[in-house]
PADREN-659479 format. One record per atom (N, C-alpha, C): residue in three letters; x, y, z. Coordinates in pm, whole numbers, plus 50000, padded with zeros to 5 digits. Atoms other than C-alpha are relative to their C-alpha. Last residue first. Layout:
# residues N
ALAXYZ/...
//
This chain:
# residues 404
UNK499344988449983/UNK525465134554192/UNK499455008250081/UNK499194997049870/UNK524965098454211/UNK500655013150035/UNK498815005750027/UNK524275091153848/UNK500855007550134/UNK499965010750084/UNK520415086453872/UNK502074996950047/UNK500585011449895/UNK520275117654103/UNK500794988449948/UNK499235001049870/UNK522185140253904/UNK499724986350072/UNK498285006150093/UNK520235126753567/UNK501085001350143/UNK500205007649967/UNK517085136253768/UNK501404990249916/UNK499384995849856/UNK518275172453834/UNK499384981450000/UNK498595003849934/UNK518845176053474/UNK500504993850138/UNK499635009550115/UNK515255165853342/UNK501664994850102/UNK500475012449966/UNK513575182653625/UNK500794991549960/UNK499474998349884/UNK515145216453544/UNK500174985750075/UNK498815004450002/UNK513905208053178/UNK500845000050148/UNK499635018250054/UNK510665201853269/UNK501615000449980/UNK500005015849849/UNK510465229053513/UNK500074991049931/UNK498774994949929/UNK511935259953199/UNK500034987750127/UNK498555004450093/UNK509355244952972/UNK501404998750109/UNK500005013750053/UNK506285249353170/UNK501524990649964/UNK500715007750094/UNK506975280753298/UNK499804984949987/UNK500545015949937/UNK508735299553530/UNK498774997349909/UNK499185000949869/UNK510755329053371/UNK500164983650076/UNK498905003450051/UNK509015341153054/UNK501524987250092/UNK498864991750118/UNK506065335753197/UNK501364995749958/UNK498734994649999/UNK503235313553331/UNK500675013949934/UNK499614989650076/UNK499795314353471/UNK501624999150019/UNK500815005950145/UNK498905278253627/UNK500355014249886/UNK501264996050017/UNK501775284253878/UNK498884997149866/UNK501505001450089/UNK504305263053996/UNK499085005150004/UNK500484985350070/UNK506865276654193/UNK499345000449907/UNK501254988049896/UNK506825244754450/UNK499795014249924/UNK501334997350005/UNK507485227854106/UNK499075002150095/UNK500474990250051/UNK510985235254124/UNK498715000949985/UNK500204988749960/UNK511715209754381/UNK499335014949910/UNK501494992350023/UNK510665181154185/UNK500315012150044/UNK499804999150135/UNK514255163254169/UNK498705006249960/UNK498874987550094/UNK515345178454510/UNK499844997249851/UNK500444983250021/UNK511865166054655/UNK500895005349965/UNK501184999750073/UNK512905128154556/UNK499185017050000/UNK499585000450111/UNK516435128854654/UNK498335002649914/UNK499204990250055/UNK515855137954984/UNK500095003649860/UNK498044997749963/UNK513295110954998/UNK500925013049978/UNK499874987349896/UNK509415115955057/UNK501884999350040/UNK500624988850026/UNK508805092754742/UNK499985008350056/UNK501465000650012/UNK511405063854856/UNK499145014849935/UNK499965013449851/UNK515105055654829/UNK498365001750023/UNK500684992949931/UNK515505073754453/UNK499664990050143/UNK499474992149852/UNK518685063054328/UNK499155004550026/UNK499364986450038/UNK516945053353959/UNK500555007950115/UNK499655006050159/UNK515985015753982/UNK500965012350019/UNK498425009249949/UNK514745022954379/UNK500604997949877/UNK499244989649981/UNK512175045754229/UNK501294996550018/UNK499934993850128/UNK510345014254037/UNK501065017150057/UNK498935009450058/UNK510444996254367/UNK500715009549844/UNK498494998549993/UNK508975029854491/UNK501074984549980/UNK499434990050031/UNK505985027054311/UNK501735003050062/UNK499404999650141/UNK505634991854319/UNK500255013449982/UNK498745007750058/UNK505494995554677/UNK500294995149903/UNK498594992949968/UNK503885025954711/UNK500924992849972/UNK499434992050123/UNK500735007654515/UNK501055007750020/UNK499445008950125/UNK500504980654771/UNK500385010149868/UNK498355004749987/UNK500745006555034/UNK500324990049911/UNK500245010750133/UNK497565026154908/UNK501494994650023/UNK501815012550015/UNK496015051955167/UNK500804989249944/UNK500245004349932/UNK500055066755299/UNK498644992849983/UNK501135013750043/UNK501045076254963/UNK499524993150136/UNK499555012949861/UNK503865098755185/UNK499334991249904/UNK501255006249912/UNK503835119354838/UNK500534989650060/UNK500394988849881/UNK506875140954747/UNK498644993550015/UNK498904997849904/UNK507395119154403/UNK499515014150142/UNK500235003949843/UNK503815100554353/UNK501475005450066/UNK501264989649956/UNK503575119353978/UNK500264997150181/UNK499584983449973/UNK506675100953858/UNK499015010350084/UNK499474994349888/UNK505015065153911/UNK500645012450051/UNK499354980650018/UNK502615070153662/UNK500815002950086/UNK500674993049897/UNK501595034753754/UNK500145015150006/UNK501475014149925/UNK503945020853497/UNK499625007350127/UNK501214988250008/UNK505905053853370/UNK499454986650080/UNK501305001550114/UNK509245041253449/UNK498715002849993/UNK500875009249868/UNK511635062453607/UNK498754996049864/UNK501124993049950/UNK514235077753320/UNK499304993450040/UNK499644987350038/UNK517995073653215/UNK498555004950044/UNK498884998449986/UNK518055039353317/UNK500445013849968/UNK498875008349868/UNK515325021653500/UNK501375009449944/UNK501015006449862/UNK513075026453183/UNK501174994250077/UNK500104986749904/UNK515655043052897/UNK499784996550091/UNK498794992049952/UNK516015014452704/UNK500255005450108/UNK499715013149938/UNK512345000052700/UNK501435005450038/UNK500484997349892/UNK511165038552592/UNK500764986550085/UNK499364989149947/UNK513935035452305/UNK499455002750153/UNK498245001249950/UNK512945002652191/UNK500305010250057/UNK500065014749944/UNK509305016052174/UNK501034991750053/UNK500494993649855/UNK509735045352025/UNK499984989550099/UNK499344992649934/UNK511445025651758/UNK500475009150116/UNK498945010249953/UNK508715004951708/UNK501144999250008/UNK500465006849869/UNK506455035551670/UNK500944988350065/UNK500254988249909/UNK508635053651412/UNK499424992850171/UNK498154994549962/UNK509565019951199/UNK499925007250115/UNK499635011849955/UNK505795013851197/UNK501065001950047/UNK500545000349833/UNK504685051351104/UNK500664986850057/UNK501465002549972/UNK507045046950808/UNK499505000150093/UNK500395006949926/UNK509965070250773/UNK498954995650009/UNK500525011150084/UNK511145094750561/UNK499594985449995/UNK502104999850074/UNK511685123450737/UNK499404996249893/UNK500305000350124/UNK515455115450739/UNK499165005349937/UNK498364996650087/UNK515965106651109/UNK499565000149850/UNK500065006150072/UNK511995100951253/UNK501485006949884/UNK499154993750088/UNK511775102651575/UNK499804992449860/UNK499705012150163/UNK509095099951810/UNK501345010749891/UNK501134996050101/UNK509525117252150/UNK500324991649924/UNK499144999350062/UNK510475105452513/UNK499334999949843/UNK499914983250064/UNK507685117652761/UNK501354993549908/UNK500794991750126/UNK506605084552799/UNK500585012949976/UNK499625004150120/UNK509785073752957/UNK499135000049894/UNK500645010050078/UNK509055094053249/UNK500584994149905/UNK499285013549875/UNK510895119953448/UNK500044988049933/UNK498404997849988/UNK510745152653264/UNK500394988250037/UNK498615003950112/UNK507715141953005/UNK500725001850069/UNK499655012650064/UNK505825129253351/UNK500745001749882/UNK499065012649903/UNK506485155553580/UNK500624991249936/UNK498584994550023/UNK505195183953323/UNK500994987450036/UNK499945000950122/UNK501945164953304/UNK501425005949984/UNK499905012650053/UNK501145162653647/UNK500664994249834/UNK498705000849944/UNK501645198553712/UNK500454985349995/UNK500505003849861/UNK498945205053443/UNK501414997450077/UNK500595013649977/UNK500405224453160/UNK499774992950133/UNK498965011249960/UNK501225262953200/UNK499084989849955/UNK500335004949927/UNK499105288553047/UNK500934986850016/UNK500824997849931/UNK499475317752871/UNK500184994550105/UNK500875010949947/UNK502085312652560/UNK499275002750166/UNK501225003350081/UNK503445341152359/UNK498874985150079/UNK500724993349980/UNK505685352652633/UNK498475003249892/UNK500655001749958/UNK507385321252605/UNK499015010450009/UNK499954988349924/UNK508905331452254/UNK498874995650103/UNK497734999149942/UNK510445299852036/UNK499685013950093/UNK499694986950057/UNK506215289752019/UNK501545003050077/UNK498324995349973/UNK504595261652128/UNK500375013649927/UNK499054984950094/UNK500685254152209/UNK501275000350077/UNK498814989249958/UNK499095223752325/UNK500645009249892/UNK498875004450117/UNK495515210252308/UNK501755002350090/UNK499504987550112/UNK493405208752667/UNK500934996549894/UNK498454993349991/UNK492595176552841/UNK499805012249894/UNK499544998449843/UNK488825164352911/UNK501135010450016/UNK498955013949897/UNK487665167752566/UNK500455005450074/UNK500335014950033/UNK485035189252315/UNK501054987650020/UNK500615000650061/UNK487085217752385/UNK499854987749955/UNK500705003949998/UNK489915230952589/UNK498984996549990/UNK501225002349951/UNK492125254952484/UNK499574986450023/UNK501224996050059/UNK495795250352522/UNK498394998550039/UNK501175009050028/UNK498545241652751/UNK498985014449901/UNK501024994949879/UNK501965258052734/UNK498634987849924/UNK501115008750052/UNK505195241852543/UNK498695014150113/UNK500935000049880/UNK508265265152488/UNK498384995149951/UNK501054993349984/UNK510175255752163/UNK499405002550172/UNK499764987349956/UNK513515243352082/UNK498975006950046/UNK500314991750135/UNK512965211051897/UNK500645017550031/UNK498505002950034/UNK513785194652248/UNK500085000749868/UNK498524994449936/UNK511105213952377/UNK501004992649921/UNK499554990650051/UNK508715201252077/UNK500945008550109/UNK499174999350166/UNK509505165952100/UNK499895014749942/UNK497895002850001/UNK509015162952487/UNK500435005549854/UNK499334989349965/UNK505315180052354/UNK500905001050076/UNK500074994150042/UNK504475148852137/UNK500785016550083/UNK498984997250126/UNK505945125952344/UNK500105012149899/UNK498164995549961/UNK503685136652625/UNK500995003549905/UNK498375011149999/UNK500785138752432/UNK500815000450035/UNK499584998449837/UNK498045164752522/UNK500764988550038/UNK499395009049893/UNK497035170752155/UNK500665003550091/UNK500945007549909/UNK495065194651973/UNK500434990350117/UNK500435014550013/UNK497745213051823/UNK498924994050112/UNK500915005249930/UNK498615251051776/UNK499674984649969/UNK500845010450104/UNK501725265451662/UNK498874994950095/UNK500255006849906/UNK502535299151748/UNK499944990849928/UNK500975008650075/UNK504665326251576/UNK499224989350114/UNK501204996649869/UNK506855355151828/UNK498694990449873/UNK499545002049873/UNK510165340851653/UNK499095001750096/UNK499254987449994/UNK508775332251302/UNK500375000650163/UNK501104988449902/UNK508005300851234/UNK501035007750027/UNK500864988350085/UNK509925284250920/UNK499565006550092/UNK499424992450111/UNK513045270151121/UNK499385009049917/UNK499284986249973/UNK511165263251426/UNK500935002249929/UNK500674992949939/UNK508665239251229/UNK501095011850075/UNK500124989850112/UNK511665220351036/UNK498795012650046/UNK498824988650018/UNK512995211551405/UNK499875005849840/UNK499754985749946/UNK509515198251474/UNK501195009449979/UNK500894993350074/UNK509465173151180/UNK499985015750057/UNK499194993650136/UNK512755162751318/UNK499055009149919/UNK499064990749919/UNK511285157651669/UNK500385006749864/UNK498744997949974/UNK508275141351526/UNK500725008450066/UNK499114991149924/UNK505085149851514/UNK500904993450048/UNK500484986749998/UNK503525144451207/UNK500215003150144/UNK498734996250103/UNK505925109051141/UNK499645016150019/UNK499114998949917/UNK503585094051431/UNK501175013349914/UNK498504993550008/UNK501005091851201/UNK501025005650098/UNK500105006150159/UNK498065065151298/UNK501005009749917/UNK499655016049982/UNK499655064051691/UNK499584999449862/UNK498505005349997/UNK499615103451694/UNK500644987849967/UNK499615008549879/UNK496275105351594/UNK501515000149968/UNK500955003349945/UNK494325126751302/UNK500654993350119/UNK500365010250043/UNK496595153351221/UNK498854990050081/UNK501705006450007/UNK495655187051287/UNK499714989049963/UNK499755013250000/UNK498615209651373/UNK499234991049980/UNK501415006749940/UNK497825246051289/UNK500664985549947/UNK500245007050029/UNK501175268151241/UNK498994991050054/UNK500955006749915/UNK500865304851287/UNK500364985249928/UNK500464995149903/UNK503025336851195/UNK499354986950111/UNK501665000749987/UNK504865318350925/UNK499765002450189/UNK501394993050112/UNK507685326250723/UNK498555004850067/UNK500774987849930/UNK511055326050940/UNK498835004549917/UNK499854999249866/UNK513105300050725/UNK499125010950025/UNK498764986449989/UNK511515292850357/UNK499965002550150/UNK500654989349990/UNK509335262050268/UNK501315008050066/UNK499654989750107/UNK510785233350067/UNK499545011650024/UNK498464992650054/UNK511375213550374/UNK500465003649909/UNK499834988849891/UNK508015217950521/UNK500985001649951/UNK500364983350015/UNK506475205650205/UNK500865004450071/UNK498924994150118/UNK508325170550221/UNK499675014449981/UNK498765000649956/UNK507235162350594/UNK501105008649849/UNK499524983349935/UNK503605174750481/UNK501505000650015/UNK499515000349847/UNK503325145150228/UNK500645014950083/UNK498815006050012/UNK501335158449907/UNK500734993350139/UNK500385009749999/UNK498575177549792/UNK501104993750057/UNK498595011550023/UNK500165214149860/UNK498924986050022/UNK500625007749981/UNK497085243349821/UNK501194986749928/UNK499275014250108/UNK498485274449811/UNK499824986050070/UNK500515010349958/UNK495775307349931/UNK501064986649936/UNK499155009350068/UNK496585343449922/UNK500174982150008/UNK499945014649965/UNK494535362850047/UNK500564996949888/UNK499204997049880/UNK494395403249995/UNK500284984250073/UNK499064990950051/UNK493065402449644/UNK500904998350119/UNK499604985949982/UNK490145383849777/UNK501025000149977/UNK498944998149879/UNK489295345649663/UNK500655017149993/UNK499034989350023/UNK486035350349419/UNK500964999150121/UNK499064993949951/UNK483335319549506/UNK501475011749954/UNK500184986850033/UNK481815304949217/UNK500725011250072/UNK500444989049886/UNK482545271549297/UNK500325012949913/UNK501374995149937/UNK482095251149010/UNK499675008250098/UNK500524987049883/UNK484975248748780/UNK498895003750052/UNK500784981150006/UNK485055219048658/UNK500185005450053/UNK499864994850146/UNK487855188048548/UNK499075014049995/UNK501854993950026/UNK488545175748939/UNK500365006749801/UNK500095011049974/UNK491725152448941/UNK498295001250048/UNK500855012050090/UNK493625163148671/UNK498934992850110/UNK499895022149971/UNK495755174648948/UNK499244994849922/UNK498895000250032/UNK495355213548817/UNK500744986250003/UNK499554998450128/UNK491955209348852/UNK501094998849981/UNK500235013950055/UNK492655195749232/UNK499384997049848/UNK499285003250004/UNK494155228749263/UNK500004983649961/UNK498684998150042/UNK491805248149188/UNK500834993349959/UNK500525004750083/UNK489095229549358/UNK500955003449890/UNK499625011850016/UNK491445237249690/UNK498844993249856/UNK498845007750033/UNK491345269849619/UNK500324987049968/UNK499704992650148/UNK487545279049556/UNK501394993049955/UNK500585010450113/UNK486695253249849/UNK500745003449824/UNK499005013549960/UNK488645278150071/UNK499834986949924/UNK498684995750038/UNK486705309349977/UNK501504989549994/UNK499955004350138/UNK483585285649990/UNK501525008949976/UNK499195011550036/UNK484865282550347/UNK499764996349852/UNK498564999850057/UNK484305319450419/UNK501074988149954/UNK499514999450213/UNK481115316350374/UNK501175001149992/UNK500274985550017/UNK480655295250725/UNK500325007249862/UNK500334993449858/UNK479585260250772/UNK500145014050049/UNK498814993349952/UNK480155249650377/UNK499255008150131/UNK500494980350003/UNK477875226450293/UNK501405004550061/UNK500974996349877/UNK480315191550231/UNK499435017749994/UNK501955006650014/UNK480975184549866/UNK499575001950073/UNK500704993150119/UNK484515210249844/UNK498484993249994/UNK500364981249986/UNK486085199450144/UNK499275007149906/UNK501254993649933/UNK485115163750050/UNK499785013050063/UNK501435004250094/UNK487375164449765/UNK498815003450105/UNK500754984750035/UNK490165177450013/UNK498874998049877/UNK500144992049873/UNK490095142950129/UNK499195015750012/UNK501665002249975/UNK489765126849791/UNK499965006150165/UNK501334992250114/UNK492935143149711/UNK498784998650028/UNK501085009050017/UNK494835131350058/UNK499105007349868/UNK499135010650112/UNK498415143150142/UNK498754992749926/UNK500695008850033/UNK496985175750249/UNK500194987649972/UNK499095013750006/UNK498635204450320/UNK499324995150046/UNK500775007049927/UNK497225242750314/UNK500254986049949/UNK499335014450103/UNK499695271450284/UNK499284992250067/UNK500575015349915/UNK497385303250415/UNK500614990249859/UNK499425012950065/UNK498885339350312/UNK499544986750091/UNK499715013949959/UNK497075366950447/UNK499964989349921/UNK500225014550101/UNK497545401650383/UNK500304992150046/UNK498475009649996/UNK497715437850568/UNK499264989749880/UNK498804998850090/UNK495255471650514/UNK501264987249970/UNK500074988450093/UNK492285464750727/UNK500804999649872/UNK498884998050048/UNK492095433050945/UNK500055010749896/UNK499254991749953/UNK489675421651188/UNK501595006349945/UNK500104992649893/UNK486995407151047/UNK500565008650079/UNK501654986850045/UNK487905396550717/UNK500015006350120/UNK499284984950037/UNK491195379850940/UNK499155009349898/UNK499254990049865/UNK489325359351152/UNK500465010349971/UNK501034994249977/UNK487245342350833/UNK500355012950152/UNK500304988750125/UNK490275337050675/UNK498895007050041/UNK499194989150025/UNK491505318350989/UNK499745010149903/UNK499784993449883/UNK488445298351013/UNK500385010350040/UNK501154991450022/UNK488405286650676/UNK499795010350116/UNK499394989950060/UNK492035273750724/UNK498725009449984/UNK499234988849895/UNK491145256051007/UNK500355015049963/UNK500494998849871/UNK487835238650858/UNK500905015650045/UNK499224983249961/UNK489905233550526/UNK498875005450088/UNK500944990150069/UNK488165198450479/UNK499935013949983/UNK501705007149989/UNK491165180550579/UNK499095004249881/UNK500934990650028/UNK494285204550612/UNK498534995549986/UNK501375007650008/UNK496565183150754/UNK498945002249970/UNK499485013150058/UNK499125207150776/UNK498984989350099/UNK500975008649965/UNK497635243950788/UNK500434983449953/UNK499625018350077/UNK500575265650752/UNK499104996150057/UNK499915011749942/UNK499855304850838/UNK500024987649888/UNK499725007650106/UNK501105342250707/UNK499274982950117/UNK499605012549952/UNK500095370950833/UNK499904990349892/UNK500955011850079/UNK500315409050708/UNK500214983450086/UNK499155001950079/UNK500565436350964/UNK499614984849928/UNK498914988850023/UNK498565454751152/UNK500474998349884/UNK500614993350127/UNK496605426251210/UNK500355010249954/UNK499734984950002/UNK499105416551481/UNK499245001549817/UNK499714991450163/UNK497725379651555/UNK499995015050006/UNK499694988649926/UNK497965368451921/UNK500425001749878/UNK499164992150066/UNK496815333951857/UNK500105014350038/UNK498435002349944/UNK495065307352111/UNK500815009949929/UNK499824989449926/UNK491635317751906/UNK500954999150121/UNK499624984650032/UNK492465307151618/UNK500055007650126/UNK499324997150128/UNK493215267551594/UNK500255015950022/UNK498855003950020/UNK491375254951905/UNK501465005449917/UNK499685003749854/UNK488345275651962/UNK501174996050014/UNK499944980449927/UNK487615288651621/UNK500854991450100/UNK499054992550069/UNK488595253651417/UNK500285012650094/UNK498064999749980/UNK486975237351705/UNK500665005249923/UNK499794993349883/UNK483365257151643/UNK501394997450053/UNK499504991050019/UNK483725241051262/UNK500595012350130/UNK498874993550067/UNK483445212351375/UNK500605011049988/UNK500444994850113/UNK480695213451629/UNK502225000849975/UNK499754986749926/UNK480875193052015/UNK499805012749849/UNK501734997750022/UNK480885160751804/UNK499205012750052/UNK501025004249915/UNK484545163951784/UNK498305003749968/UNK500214988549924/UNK486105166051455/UNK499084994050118/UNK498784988649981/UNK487335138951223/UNK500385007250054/UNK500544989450077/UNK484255112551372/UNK501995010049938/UNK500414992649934/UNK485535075651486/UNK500035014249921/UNK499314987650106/UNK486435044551394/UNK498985013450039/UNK501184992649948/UNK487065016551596/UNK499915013449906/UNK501675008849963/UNK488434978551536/UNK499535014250037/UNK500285005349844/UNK492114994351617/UNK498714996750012/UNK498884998549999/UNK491675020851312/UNK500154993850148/UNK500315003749903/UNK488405020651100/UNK501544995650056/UNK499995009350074/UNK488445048750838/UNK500224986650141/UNK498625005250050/UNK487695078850991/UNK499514984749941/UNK499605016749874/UNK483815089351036/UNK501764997849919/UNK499795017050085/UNK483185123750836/UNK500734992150061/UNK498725004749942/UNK482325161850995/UNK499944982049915/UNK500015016549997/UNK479185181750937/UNK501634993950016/UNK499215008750065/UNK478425215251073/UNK500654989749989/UNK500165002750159/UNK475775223651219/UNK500524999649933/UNK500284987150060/UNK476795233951589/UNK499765001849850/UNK500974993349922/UNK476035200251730/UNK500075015449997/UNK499924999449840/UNK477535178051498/UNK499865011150026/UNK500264985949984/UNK476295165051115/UNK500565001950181/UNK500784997749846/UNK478305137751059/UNK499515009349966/UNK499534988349931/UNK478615126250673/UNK499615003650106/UNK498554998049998/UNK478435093350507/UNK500175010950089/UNK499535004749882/UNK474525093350562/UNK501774996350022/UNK500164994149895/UNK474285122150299/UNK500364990250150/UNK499405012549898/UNK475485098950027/UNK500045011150126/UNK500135012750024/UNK473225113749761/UNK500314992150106/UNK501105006449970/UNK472495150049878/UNK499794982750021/UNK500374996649874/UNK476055154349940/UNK498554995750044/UNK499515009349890/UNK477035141549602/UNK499084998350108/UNK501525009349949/UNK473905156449392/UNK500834995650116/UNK501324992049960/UNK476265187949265/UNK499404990650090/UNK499614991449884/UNK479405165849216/UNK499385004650073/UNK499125008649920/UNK478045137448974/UNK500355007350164/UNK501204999249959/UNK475625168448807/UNK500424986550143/UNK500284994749839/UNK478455185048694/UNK499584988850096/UNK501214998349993/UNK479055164648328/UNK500275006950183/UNK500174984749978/UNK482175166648218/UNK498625003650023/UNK501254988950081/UNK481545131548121/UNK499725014450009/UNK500285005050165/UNK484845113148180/UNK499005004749951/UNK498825002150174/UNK486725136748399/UNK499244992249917/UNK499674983250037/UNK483195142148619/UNK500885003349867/UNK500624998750102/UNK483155104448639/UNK499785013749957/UNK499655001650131/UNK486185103148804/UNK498994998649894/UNK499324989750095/UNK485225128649042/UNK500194993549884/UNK500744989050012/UNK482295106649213/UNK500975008149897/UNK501295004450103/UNK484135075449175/UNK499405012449944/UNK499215002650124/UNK487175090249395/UNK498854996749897/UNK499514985450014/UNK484335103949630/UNK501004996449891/UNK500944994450079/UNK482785068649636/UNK500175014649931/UNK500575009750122/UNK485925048849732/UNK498765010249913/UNK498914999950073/UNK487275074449994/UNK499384991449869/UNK499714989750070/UNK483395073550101/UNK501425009549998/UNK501304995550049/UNK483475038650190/UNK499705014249907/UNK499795006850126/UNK486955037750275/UNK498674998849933/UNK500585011249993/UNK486125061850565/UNK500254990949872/UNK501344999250021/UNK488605092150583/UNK499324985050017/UNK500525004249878/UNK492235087550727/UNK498414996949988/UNK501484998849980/UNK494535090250452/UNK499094996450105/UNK499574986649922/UNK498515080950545/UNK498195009550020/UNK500025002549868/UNK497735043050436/UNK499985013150098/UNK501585007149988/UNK496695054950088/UNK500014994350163/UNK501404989749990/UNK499215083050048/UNK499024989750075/UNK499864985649906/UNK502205063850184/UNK498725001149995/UNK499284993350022/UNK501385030749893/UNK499875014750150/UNK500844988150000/UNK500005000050000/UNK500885012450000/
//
């Protein structure tokens, strides 16, 4: 099976019918294939709870599940994607939308900057590796108008792919937008894009565990080469690995909104004073200490998810007992607790401490490798943050470990 077709996420059902649907378009230039889709295979598509629709993945682990939460699509584009940003309309912006879908994020953003933007310009690069993907950006209604402005492009472009033959949206893209529409693997876009470009990057794959390769460490070190120095990126996820892999990219992590799920996204950016809010204090512990927090790599960025995961994998087994406490029971979280309710669970917890010179959870050694997170606050800065206690953590558990 080739990248694209395993890297796609939609339903094979309508991946199958949506390819059908266009290719009869190329052979009869007839509309009427495109026009009726939506009506035709309406039960393909979610509708969720702010009216716009959304489409079941393809089935992944026996389960398959919507693109967007059920909470309203298009409402996470706002919530997640735009409104975490600290855009200077002033001046022109530029964002990367990788994974672009049904251009949700990117519609979003265009629709942010009509509203509040006078005299500047916005550039939106929107990445895709999936044609029939962005196919259904163009058959689903469009949830606000500014996503026929987004349909316009990506129909564009999938003319230009031989892979639509009409022009049907009517839509006019403004003078002051600028819209490029990359079909293709994101890993290869990023590294034909230019250092210091982009104000905003929107992260949006579908699961870490069905591409691993979209957040990488390496992927992240082409991310702080194009973002600019006060840029953000925004992602839905509350992955360790994932945000070990953007500190050690270079970035400061903070938590994001929260929306349609328990945990908040995360936002990075090479300037803390662009980020708000610390991550839970639980969550810092575990990428500094843990062997979940160690990220995916992918040397080359050319790697199959498989390789990537079962690499992670050797590497977490490595590490455990020897460079970092193992996660089983989350044992990092119980350092500076007596645990006095649950003595069967102290004592796998501190068997698992005993590995790494720790003598129990209320040991010397155990509040000098947390200490910094008595200055934990949920509002950070430049100063005490997120970033600045994981790594503090990092070094002061390497002392420990090697008797220092």
């Amino acid at each position: 099976m080739s990248y694209e077709n395993n890297a796609r996420i939609i339903n094979d059902d309508i991946f199958d019918l949506v390819n059908e649907c266009f290719q009869q378009e190329r052979s009869s230039q007839n509309k009427e294939s495109r026009v009726n889709f939506f009506d035709t295979y309406n039960d393909f598509f979610v509708l969720t709870d702010d009216g716009s629709y959304s489409i079941n993945s393809k089935e992944i682990n026996n389960k398959v599940e919507t693109l967007h939460t059920s909470t309203g699509a298009i409402s996470e584009s706002f919530e997640k994607f735009i409104k975490p940003m600290k855009f200077d309309y002033s001046k022109d912006i530029a964002i990367l939308d990788i994974c672009a879908g049904l251009g949700y994020n990117s519609s979003a953003a265009i629709a942010d900057f009509i509203k509040n933007s006078t005299d500047s310009n916005l550039k939106v690069d929107m990445v895709e590796i999936s044609k029939a993907t962005f196919a259904c950006g163009i058959l689903v209604p469009s949830p606000i108008p500014e996503h026929d402005i987004t349909k316009k492009a990506i129909e564009d472009e999938l003319i230009k792919q031989n892979y639509a033959s009409l022009s049907l949206e009517e839509c006019e893209i403004p003078e002051n937008i600028d819209i490029n529409v990359f079909i293709e693997d994101a890993r290869q876009t990023v590294q034909n894009l230019e250092d210091n470009t982009y104000d905003a990057i929107f992260l949006d794959p579908f699961s870490q565990n069905m591409a691993p390769e979209l957040f990488s460490l390496e992927f992240f070190k082409e991310f702080r080469r194009i973002i600019k120095d006060n840029g953000i990126i925004a992602t839905y996820t509350s992955s360790a690995p994932v945000r070990a892999a953007f500190i050690e990219a270079g970035f400061y992590i903070g938590l994001g909104p929260i929306f349609g799920r328990k945990q908040g996204g995360t936002l990075a950016s090479p300037n803390p004073e662009m980020l708000d809010y610390s991550l839970p204090k639980n969550d810092e512990i575990r990428i500094a200490l843990s062997d979940v927090g160690i990220p995916f790599r992918d040397p080359g960025l050319n790697n199959s998810s498989d390789f990537i995961l079962d690499n992670r994998a050797t590497e977490r087994q490595d590490a455990r007992h020897n460079t970092k406490i193992s996660s089983a029971v989350k044992t990092p979280i119980f350092l500076g607790d007596a645990m006095e309710d649950d003595e069967k669970l102290k004592r796998r917890v501190e068997r698992n401490l005993a590995k790494m010179n720790i003598s129990s959870t209320t040991s010397k050694e155990a509040f000098y490798i947390i200490e910094c997170e008595n200055e934990y606050s949920e509002n950070q800065d430049s100063k005490n943050n997120s970033t600045t206690r994981i790594l503090d953590m990092k070094k002061r558990l390497k002392k420990v470990k090697d008797g220092n």
